[in-house]
N, C-alpha and C positions, 0 to 999 in steps of 0.2 A: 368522069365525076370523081373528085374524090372521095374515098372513103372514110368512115366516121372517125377512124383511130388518125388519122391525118389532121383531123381538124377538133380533137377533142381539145378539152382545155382542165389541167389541173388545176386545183387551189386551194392552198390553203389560210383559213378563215377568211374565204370569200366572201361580201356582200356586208361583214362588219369594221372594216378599215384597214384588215389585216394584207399581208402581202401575199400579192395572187402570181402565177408563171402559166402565160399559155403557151401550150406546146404547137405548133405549125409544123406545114409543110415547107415553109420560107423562110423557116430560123435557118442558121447557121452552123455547118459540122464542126462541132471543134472539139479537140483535148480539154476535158477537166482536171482542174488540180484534185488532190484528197480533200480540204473544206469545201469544194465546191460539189461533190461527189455525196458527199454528209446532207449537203443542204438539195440537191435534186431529191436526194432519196425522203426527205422528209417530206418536202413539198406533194411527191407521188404518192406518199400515207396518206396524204393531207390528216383531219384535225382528228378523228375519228382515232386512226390507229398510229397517228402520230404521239398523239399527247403521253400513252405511258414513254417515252420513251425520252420525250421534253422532259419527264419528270424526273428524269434518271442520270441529266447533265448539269452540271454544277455552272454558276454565274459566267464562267468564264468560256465556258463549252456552247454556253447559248450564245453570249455574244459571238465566237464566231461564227455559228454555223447559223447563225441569224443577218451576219455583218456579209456574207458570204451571199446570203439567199437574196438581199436586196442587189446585188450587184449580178445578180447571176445571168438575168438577160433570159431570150429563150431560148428552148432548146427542143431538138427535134425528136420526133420519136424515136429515130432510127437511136439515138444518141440514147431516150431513156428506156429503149430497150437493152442497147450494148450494157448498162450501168444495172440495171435488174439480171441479166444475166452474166457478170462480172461477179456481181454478190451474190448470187444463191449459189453459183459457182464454188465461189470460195470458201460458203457456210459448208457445204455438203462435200465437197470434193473428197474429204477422208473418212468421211461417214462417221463421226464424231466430235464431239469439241472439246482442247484442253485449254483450260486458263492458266496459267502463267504468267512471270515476268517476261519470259521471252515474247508469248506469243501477245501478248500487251504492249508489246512495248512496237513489234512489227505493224500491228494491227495500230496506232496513233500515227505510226510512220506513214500511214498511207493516206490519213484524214486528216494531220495537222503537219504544220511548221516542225520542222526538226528543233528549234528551240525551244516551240509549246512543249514538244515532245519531253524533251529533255527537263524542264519544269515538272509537270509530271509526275515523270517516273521517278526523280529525285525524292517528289512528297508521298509517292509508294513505300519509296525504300527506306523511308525515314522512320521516327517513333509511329505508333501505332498514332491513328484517330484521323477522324472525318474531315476535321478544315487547321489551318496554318494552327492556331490558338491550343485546340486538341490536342496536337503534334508535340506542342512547347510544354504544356502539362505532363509530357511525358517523358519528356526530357530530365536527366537527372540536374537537380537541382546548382549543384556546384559545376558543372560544365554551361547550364542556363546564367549561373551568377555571373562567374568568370567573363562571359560575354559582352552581358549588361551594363558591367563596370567601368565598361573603356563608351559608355555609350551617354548622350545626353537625359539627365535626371527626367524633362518631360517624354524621352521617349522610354523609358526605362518606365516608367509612370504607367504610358499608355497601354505597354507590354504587359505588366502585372495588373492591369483592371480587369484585362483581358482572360488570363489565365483564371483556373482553379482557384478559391482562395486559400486551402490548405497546399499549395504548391509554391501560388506567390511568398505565404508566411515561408518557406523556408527558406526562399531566396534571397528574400532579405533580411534574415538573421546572417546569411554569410556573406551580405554585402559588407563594404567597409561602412562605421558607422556613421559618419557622417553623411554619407554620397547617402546612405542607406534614408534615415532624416532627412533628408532635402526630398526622397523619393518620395516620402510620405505628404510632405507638403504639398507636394504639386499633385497627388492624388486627391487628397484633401481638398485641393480647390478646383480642380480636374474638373469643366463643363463637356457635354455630348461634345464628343471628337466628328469633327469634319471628314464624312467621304473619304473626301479626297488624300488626306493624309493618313487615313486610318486604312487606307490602300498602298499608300507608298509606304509605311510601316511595314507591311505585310511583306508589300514585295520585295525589300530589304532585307529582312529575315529570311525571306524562302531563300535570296539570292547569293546573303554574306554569310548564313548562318546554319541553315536546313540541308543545303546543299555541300556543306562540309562535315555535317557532324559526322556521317559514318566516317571518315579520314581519322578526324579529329577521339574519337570517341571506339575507335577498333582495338577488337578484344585480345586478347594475347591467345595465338594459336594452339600453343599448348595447353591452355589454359580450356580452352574449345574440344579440346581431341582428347584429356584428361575427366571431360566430361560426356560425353560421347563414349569413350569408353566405359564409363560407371556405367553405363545402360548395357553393355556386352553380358551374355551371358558367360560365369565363368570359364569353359571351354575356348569362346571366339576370342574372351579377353586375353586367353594366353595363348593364346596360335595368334594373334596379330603385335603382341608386344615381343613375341620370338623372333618373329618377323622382322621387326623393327628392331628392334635390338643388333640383328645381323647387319642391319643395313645402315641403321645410324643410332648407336648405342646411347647419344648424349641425349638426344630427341627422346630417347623409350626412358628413360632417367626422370627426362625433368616430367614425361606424363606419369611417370610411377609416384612421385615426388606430388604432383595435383592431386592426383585420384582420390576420393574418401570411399573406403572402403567399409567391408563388415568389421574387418578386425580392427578400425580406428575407434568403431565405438565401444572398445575397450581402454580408451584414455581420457572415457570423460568423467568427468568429475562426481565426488559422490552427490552433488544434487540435481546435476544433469542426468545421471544414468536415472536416478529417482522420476523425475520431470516424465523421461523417456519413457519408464516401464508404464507412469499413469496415463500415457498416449496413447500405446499400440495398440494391436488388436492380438488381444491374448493368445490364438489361435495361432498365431501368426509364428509369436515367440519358439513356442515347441520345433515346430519347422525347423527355422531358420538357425536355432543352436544345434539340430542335430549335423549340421554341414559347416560347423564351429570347430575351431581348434582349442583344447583341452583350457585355456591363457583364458581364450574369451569365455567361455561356459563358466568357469569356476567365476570372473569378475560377474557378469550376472547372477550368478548363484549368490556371491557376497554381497549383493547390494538386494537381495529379496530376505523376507522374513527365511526362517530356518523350516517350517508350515508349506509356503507359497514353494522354497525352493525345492522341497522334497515332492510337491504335487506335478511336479513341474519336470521331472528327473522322471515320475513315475508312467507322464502322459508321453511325455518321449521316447520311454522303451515299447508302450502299448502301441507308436506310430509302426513300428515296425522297418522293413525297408522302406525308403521312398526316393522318389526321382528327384533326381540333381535339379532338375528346371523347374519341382515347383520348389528346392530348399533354395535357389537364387532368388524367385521372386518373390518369396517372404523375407529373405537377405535387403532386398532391392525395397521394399516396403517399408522397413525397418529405418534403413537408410533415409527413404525420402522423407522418416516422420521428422527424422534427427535434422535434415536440414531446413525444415519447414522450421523447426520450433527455433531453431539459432536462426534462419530469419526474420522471425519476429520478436528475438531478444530474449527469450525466457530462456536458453541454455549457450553454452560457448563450447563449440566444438574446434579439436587441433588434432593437426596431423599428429604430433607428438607430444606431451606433458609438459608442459613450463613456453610452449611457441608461444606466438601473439594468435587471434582468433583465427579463424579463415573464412572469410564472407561469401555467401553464396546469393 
């Protein structure tokens, strides 16, 4: 007589129209692919403790592992046993879990198409946000224009209905004017976009567009490791640029040359140093001048009341000694007020007096 596990039957949304899989003892051993592995395992949840996990796959995740489950035929126990012990295997096997790109990226490799795959991990690595549209809001504006330009006015249309509306305004201020105009027209009379185009839109963008901007849009390495080192404690900063220096002097040059340091905001201007002091955190200033060289103290000192400077001289000899590591990250404090506020335009900070600004 058979036994019950031989002749049980999974299902899932049994009995309301949904698709059912009985398992037998007369199915078939075979190899499954990765989606068809996705879709055994859901079916075996069935609806109960499948559903958080429906909930957690985007349009194009369901369709396959839904496209998959209707094709899937049955399957034997022996088969959804090897597949439950296959996966808790692999959950547990290191007695922990890291999420990463890598391990993301393995972990699709073995449930989807190496193309899905590759789609993707492309809209991973891309701008920040949830779906194609989100991605392109975050896209800077003039590498989104430049784009758009070479592209047809109603799909250019469809693209910025889509977006942000303070992201689309700027991309069509740096359209050309006229293309720009025409853009607005066809927005203007722009009715609900078709499915079906408003899909190949998408997958255009992810394909010609999404998929190249890190190439297109990559930072200058120096540029990278010139800020990476602004986070070094003074110490690691100079034991790695000595380092470098021995090894490739031009290289430690041009990150000496990026770097904004403590003692750069000794060249800013007299209503930027102003701006700066009604920002920080007064606490902070004492600090971080006492691990100041004589150039930069006295420019702070000249840009405070004659009152403020002298309070200010007096709270720093009362600090007494103090460690190098907390005078860096009052230094470091200091620093991130100065670039915070010239990224939002209210001061202009330079490496040197009379440069052009340095954008951060």
């Amino acid at each position: 007589m058979a036994s019950a596990a031989d002749n049980r039957a999974l299902t899932f949304g049994g009995g309301n129209g949904g698709p059912s899989l009985t398992v037998s003892s007369s199915g078939t051993q075979r190899t499954l692919t990765g989606t068809e592995k996705a879709a055994a395992l859901m079916l075996a949840l069935g609806e109960k403790f499948g559903a958080p996990i429906w909930g957690q796959l985007d349009e194009v995740e369901i369709k396959q592992v839904s496209s998959a489950m209707s094709r899937l035929g049955p399957i034997t126990p022996q088969m959804l046993d090897d597949l439950l012990v296959e996966f808790v295997t692999k959950v547990s096997s290191s007695g922990a879990l890291t999420g990463n790109l890598d391990t993301t990226e393995r972990l699709l490799m073995s449930v989807l198409p190496p193309d899905k795959v590759s789609l993707i991990m492309e809209e991973i690595r891309g701008p920040a946000g949830r779906n194609m549209w989100e991605k392109l809001s975050n896209v800077q504006e003039n590498v989104l224009a430049n784009y758009l330009k070479n592209e047809y006015p109603q799909t250019v249309a469809v693209v910025l209905s889509k977006i942000r509306s303070d992201h689309a305004a700027r991309v069509l201020a740096i359209l050309p004017e006229d293309f720009a105009l025409e853009v607005v027209n066809r927005m203007l009379r722009m009715e609900a976009v078709q499915k079906d185009i408003l899909d190949k839109v998408e997958q255009t963008l992810r394909v010609e567009f999404m998929s190249n901007l890190s190439h297109t849009s990559r930072r200058d390495s120096h540029e990278l490791m010139a800020e990476i080192f602004n986070k070094f404690d003074r110490t690691t900063e100079a034991r790695f640029l000595t380092a470098l220096e021995d090894e490739n002097r031009e290289a430690a040059d041009k990150i000496k040359t990026l770097m904004f340091t403590f003692d750069d905001l000794g060249k800013l201007d007299a209503a930027a140093i102003q701006t700066l002091l009604r920002s920080i955190e007064k606490d902070k200033l004492g600090l971080a001048l006492k691990g100041a060289n004589d150039t930069v103290r006295d420019f702070f000192f000249q840009n405070m009341s004659s009152r403020a400077a002298a309070n200010l001289k007096e709270e720093m000899d009362g600090l007494g000694p103090v460690r190098l590591r907390d005078v860096d990250e009052a230094q470091s404090s200091l620093i991130n007020t100065a670039k915070d506020l010239a990224a939002r335009g209210e001061i202009m900070i330079t490496k040197n007096k009379g440069e052009d600004e340095l954008v951060y």
